[in-house]
C-alpha positions as CSV (number, residue, x, y, z in Angstrom):
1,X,10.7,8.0,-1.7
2,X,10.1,11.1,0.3
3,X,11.2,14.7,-1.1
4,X,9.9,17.8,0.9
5,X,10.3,21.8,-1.2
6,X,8.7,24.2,1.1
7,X,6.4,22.5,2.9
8,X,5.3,20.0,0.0
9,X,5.9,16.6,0.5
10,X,5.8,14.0,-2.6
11,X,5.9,10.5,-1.5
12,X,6.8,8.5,-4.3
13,X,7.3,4.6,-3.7
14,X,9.5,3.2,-6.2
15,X,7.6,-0.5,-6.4
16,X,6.6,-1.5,-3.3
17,X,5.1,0.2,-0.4
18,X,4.5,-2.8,1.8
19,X,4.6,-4.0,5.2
20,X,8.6,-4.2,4.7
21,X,8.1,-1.0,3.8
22,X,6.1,0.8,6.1
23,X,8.0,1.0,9.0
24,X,10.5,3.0,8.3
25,X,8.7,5.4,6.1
26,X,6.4,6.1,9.3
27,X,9.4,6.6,11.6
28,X,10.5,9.3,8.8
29,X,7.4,11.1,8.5
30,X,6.7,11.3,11.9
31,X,10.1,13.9,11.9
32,X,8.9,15.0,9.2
33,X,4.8,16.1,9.4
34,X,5.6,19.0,11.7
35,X,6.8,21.0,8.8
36,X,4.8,20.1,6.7
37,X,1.8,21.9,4.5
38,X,0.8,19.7,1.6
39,X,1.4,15.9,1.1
40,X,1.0,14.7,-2.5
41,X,1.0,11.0,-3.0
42,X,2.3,9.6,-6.7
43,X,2.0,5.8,-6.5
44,X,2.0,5.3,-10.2
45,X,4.9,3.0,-10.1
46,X,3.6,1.1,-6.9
47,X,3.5,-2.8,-7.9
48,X,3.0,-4.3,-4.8
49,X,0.8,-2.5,-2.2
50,X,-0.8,-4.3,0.9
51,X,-3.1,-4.2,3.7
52,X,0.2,-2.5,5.8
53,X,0.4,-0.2,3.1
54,X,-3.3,0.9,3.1
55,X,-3.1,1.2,6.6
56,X,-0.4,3.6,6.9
57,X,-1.8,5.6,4.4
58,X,-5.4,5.8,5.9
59,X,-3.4,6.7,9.3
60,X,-0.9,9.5,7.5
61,X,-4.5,10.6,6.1
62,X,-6.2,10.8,9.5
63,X,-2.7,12.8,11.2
64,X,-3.3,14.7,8.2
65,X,-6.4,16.0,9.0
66,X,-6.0,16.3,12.1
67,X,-2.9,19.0,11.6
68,X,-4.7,20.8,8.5
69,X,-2.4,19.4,6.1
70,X,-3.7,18.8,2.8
71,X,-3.4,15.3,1.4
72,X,-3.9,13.9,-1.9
73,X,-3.1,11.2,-5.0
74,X,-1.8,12.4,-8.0
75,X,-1.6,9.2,-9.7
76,X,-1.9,5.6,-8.4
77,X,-1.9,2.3,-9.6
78,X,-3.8,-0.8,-10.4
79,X,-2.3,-2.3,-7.0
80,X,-3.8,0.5,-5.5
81,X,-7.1,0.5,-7.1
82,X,-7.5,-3.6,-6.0
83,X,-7.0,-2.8,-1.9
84,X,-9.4,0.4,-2.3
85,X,-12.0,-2.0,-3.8
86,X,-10.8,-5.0,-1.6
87,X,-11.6,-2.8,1.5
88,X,-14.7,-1.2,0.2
89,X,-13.0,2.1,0.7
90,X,-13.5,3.7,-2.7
91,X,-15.5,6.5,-1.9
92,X,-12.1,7.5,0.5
93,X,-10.4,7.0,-2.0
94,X,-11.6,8.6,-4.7
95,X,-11.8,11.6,-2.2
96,X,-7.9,11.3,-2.4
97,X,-7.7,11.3,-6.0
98,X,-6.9,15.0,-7.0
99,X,-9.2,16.1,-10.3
100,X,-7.3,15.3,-13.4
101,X,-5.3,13.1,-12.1
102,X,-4.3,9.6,-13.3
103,X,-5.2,6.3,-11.9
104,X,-4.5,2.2,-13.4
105,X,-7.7,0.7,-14.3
C-alpha cells in the first residue's frame, strides 16, 4: 500500500481504504512523513472508501501542508468521487487531482 523512492511516497490501496483500514496506515505514515517530499495518491482500484477514509486523507492533506510536502491524486475511483460529492468537498478535491490525471465517473 505504501512504497517511498527518494522521498516519493505512492499510497496505493489495493480495495479498500476504510475505517479497518485506517489505523494502521496512520500509525505508518506518521514514521514515515518526516522523510518525506512528495505524496502521490493512486486510488484507482479503491472499491470501498468511507467517511474514515476521507478523513484520514483530509488530515494526511492538512500534515501535508503544514510540512511543505506536496500531495496529490493521480487517479481515483468512483468510490472516491461519491464521498467528495457526499461531503460537498469537491472543489478540495478536485484541487488534489493532478492535471491529466484519471478519475471513475
Amino acid at each position: 500500500m505504501i512504497k517511498i523512492t527518494d522521498g516519493m511516497c505512492t499510497i496505493k490501496p489495493e480495495s479498500t481504504f476504510t475505517i479497518y483500514d485506517v489505523e494502521q496506515f496512520v500509525h505508518s505514515m506518521r514514521e514515515k512523513l518526516p522523510s518525506i517530499k512528495v505524496i502521490v495518491l493512486d486510488f484507482a482500484s479503491v472499491d470501498e472508501f468511507d467517511t474514515a477514509g476521507f478523513q484520514t486523507i483530509y488530515a494526511l492533506h492538512k500534515s501535508a501542508q503544514a510540512q511543505s510536502i506536496e500531495m496529490y491524486f493521480t487517479a481515483t475511483s468512483t468510490a472516491v468521487n461519491r464521498i467528495s460529492g457526499l461531503f460537498g468537498v469537491s472543489d478540495w478535491y478536485q484541487s488534489l487531482l493532478k492535471e491529466g490525471g484519471a478519475h471513475a465517473t
